[in-house]
Legacy VTK file of the C-alpha trace (Angstrom):
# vtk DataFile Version 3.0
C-alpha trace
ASCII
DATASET POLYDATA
POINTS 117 float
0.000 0.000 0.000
1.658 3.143 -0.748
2.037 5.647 2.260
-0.393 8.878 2.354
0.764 12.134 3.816
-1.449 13.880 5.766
0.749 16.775 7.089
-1.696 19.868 5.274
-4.836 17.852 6.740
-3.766 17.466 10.165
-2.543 20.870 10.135
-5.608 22.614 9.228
-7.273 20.306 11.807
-4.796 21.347 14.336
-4.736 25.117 13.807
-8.917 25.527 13.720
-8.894 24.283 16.986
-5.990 26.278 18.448
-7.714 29.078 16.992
-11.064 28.179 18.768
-8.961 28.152 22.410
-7.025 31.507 21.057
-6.523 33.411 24.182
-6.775 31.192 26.787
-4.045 30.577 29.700
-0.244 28.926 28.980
-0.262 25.974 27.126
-4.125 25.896 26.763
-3.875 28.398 23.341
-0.390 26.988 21.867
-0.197 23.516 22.003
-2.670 20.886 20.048
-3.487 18.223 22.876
-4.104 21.204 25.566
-6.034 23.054 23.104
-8.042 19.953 22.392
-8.731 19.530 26.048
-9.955 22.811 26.963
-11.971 23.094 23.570
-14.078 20.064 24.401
-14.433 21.400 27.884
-15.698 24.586 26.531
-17.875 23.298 24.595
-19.051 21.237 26.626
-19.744 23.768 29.472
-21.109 26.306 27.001
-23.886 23.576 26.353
-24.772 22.769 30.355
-24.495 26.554 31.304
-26.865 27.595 28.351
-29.507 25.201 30.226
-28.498 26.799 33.421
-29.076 30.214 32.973
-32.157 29.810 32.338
-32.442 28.471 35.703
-30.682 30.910 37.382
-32.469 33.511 35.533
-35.515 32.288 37.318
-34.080 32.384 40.903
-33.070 35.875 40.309
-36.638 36.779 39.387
-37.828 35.171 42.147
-35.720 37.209 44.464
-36.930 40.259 43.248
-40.603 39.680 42.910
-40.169 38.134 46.768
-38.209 41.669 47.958
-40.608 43.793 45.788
-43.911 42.165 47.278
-42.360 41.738 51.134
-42.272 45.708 50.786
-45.896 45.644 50.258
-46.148 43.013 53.259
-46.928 39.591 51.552
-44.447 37.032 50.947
-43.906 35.509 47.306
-45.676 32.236 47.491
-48.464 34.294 49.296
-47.962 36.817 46.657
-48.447 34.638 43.408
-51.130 32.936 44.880
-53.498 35.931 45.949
-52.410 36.863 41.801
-53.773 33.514 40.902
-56.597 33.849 42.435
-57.149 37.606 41.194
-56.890 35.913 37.528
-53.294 38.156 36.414
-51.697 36.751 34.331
-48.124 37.718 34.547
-44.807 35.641 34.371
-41.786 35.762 36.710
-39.502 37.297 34.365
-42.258 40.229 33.432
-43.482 40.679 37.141
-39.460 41.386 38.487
-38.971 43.834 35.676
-42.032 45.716 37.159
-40.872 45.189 40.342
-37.436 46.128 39.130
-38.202 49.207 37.070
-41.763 50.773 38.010
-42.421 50.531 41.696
-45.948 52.263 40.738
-46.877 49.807 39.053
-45.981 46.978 41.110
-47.435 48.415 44.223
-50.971 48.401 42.053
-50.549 44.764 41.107
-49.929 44.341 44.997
-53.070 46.079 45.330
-54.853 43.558 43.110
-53.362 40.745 44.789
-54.534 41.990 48.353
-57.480 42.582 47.369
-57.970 38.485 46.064
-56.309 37.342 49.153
LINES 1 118
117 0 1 2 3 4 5 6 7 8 9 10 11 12 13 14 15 16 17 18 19 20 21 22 23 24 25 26 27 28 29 30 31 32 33 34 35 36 37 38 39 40 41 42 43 44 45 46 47 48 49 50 51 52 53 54 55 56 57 58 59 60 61 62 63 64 65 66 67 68 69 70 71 72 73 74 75 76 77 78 79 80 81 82 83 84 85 86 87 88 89 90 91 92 93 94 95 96 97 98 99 100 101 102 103 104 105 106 107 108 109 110 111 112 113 114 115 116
């Protein structure tokens, strides 16, 4: 069989993925097996954390619709339920931007809930 040279191949291979990992500490950006490495572990985390924030996202809505209504003396689980009950239909993410942005507005909603607890 006669021998194949891959050298262009394997170089092209090799530099698209030390350019990917461009930047990153010591031997992590230069050499191919580091760069390798910490590419797939990139990627890899880039995938979970895209699920994550989403998660953490909520929390941090959470927190501020909880602070925002405890000002207006009701805790948050009290708080979604009386809003529930009142038939609004807001999400978490719109509900801490009110909170978040336009105290007037969210002391009305409050209102509203009170008024259904």
């Amino acid at each position: 069989m006669t021998r194949v040279k891959g050298g262009i191949v394997t170089r092209r291979r090799h530099k698209k993925i030390i350019k990917m990992v461009k930047g990153q500490y010591g031997t992590r950006g230069r050499l191919f097996r580091r760069s390798n490495e910490a590419m797939l572990k990139s990627l890899w985390f880039a995938y979970r954390d895209r699920r994550n924030r989403r998660r953490e996202l909520r929390a941090l809505w959470i927190v501020r619709i909880n602070a925002a209504a405890r000002m207006h003396g009701m805790s948050y689980s009290k708080f979604m339920y009386a809003l529930k009950q009142a038939n609004v239909i807001l999400d978490r993410k719109s509900l801490a931007d009110i909170a978040a942005r336009d105290p007037e507005t969210f002391r009305r909603i409050a209102e509203v809930a009170q008024g259904a607890a």
